[in-house]
N, C-alpha and C positions, 0 to 999 in steps of 0.2 A: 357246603359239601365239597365244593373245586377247590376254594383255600387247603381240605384238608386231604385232598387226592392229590393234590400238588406237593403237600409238605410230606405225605407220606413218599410219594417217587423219591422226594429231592433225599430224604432221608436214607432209604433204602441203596439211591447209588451211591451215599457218604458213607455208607456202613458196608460196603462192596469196594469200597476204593483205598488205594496205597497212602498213607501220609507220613510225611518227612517228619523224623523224631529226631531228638539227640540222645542216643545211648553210653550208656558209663560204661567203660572198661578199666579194670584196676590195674593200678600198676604197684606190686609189692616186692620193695627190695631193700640192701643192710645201707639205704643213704648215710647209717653212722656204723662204726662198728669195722668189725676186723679185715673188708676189703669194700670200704667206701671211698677208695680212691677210682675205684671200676665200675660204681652203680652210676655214676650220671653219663656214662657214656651208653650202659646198658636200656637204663630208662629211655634216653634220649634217640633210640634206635628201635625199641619199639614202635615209640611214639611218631618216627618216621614213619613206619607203614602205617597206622592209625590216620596218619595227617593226609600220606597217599590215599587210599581209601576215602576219607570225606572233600577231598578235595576232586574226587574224577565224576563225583556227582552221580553217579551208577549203582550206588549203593543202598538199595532198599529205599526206590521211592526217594532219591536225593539227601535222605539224610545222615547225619551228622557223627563220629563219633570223638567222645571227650574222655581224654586221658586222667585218670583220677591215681595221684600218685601216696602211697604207704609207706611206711616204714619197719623193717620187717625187724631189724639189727642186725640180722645174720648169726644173733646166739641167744638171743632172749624169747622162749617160745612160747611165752603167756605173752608180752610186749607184740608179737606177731602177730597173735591169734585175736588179740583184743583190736588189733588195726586192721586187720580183715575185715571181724567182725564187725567194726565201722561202715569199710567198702562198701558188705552187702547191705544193710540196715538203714543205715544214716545213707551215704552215697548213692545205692541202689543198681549196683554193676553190677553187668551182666556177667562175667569174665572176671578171669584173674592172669593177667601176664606175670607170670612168679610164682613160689617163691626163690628166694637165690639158694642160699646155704638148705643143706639136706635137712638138718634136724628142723631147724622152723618151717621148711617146707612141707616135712609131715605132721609138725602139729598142728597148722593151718588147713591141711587138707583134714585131718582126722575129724576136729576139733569146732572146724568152721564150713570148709567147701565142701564135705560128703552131707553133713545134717542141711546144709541149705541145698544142695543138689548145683552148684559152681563150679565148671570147668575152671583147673589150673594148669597152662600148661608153664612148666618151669625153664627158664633158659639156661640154668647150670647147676639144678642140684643133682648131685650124680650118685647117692651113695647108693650102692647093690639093695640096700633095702626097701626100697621104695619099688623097687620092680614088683614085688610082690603082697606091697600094703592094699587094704582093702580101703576100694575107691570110688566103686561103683561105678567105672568106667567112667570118671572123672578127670581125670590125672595123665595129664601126657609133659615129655618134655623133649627139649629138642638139640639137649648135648646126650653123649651115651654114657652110660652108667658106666660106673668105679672097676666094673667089672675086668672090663676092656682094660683099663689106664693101668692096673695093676699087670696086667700083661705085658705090656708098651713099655711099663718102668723095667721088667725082667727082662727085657728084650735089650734094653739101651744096656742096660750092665753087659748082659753076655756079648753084646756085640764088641764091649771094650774090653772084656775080660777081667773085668773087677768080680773077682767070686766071694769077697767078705764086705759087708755092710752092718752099720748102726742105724736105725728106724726111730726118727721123733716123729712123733703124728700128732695134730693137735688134738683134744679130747671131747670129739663130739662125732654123731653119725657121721659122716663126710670125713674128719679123720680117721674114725675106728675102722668105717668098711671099706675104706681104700689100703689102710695097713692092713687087713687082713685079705682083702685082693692081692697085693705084690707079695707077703710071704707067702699064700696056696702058689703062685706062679714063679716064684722065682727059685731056682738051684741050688744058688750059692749056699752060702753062713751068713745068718740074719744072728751078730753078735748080741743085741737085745734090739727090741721092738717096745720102742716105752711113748706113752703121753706127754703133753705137754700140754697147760693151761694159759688162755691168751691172758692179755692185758696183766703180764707181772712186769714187773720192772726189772727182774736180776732172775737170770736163768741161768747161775754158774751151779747149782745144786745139778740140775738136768745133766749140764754140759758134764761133771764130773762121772755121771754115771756113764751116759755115753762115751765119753773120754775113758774111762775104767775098761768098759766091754771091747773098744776096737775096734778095728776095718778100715780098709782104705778109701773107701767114701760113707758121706753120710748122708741118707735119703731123707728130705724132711717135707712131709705131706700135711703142711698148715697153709696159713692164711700171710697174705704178704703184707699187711698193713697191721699186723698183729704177732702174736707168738711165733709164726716160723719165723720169721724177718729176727726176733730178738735172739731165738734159736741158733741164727745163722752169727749175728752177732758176735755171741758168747763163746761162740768155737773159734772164730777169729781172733777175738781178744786172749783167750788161753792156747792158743795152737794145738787145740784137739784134733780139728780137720781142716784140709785147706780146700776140698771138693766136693761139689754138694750135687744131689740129686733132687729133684723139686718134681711136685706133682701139681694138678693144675690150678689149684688153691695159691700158690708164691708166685704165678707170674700177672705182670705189670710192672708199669714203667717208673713207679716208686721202689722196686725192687733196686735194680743200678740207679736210682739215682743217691737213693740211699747209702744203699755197702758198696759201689764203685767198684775198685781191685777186690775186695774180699771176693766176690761172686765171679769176678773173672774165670773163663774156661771151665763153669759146673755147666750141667746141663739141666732141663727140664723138658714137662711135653705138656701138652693143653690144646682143649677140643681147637679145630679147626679148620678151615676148607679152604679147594681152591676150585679156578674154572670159571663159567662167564658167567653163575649165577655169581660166585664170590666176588669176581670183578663189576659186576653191575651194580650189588651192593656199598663198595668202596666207593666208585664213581657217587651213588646218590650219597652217601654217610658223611664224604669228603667237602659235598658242594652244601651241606649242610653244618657243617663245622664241627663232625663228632672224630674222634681218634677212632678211626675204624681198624686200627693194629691191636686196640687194647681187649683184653677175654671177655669173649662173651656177647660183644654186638652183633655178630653175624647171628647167632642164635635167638637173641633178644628179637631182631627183626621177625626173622621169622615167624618166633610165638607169635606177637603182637598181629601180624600178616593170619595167622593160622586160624585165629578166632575172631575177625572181619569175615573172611572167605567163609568159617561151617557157620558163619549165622547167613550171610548170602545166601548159602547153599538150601538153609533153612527155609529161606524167604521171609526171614521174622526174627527181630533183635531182643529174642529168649534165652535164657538159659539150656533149654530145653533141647536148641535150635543149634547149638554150638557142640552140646554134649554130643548128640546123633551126627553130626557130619564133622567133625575132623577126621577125622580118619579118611572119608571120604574126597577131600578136598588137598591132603596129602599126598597120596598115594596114587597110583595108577588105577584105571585107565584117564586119560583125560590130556586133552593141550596143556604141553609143560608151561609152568609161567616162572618167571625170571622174577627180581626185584625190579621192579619199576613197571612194574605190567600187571599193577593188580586194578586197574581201572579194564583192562581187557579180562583178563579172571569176572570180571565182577559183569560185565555182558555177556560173557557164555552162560555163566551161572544164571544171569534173569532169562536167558533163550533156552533152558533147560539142558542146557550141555554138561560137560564135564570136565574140570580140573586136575591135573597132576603139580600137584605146588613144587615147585625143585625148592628155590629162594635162595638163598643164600650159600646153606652149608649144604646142599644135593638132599633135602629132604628125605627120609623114608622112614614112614614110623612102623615098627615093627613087632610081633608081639604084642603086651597090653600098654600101645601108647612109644614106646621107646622107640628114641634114634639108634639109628644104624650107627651115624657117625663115624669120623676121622679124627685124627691128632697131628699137631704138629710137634715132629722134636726136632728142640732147639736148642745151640749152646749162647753160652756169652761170650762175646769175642769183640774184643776193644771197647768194651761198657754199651755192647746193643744185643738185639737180642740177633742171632744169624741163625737162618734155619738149615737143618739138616736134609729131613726131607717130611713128607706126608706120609701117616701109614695108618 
């Protein structure tokens, strides 16, 4: 009878007590595909805060979290949806940092992360229509929607007084609702507003039409390792235009190395920040060896950052646990916390306190999930990219 008054105590405080686990968090992004020059700096900056996080020991009882990496393609939305579905099934993640590109972003969330009940939060899918997809308050991300950019692109025209433009968009959510954000916004004469399909090999049909319509610059709202890049090409090779306007889909640093002079003096603009969260995060991305210039790591961090802290906040590495507090862990009230301070985020949170995540790009989700956000516009000037300013 004391054998079993003994094993039932010893029991009762194992079944009362904390233990260190290793939770999955997924990471799904276009590692192939039309801006997979940009996914392993994004992955890799993630996977910073994740690394931060299990390395301060502070995190739920000491333990662990392991980055489980996807591949989304960035345009194949069954190929996406089938590699989620892995994540949660097979892999067992809690989370999803991603997806990148809009259209596989929502067929992952429709498809895979709402029927399994899976916070996504996305580091750059931005197209207006995901503001309003049903998600079950699932879905956060931490660039700002298309909404914004198409603003910012009528704003860079008016400011130089180009009132005529030609519109190539590449042909997918992310291109369609960003071309239709910059015509609602912009003034001038949009000569044609036409598609464009990645991975062809000869876009002089395209260039001929825009060539046909006219303007003095041509706005091209793709992908830079793909159709815009060839887009940008084709006009060069025919002398249709010699000035391009780029939204946040063309830049990267395959963009100049690529067309060099062609792209000289266009402009473009892409989510962005600055301040000592942004500097805190260069410092840590730089001692880690990721190109912290390149789109989308400052963001990337953050998600990855954002669903550590709402499962802390949880006290519990659930789904359930991440769904209910980002938002909370985000936003005010709460001791701001910088990049490199999430091992302090992660003791207020066991002391019952509260968090205001800044991170990297000045945090604040607003609405169902969305960033506030800022942009950088930038031109090219002697084959770099030079910024103009933040807005």
């Amino acid at each position: 009878m004391k054998k079993l008054l003994l094993a039932s105590t010893a029991a009762t405080m194992m079944a009362g007590a904390g233990f260190a686990e290793d939770v999955k968090v997924g990471i799904i992004l276009g590692f192939t595909g039309p801006i997979e020059s940009l996914t392993p700096d994004m992955a890799a900056s993630a996977e910073l805060a994740l690394k931060e996080v299990s390395d301060s020991g502070a995190f739920l009882d000491g333990s662990t979290i392991t980055p489980v990496r996807a591949d989304s393609t960035c345009v194949d939305a069954a190929a996406a949806s089938a590699a989620a579905e892995r994540l949660i099934t097979s892999d067992g993640v809690v989370a999803i940092m991603g997806a990148d590109c809009s259209g596989v972003t929502g067929a992952v969330l429709s498809n895979v992360a709402v029927p399994n009940g899976v916070v996504m939060i996305s580091p750059s899918a931005t197209s207006p229509g995901l503001t309003t997809v049903e998600d079950n308050g699932l879905f956060f991300r931490t660039s700002p929607s298309d909404a914004r950019q198409g603003e910012i692109l009528a704003e860079v025209l008016e400011e130089k007084g180009i009132s005529s433009v030609a519109v190539s968009y590449t042909n997918s959510d992310y291109g369609k609702g960003l071309a239709d954000a910059f015509e609602a916004a912009f003034d001038g004469e949009i000569t044609i507003n036409t598609s464009h399909e990645d991975g062809k090999a000869d876009y002089s049909a395209e260039i001929g039409a825009l060539a046909s319509a006219g303007g003095d610059v041509l706005v091209v709202l793709g992908y830079v390792d793909q159709g815009g890049k060839g887009i940008i090409q084709a006009a060069a090779d025919t002398g249709a235009f010699d000035t391009f306007l780029m939204g946040d889909g063309m830049y990267g640093d395959s963009l100049v190395a690529d067309l060099g002079d062609i792209v000289e003096g266009s402009m473009g603009i892409v989510p962005w920040a600055e301040g000592e969260g942004t500097d805190a995060f260069n410092a840590l991305g730089e001692a880690a060896g990721i190109n912290v210039s390149s789109a989308y790591t400052r963001e990337s961090y953050d998600a990855g950052a954002l669903i550590a802290l709402a499962m802390a906040k949880g006290g519990e590495a659930t789904k359930e646990a991440v769904a209910a507090n980002v938002l909370d862990v985000a936003n005010a009230p709460g001791e701001k916390i910088l990049p490199g301070e999430l091992d302090k985020a992660l003791k207020i949170l066991a002391e019952g306190g509260d968090i205001d995540y800044v991170g990297a790009t000045n945090v604040e989700l607003i609405g169902p999930g969305e960033a506030a956000g800022t942009y950088r516009y930038y031109t090219i000037t002697d084959g770099d990219f030079e910024t103009v300013d933040i807005r």
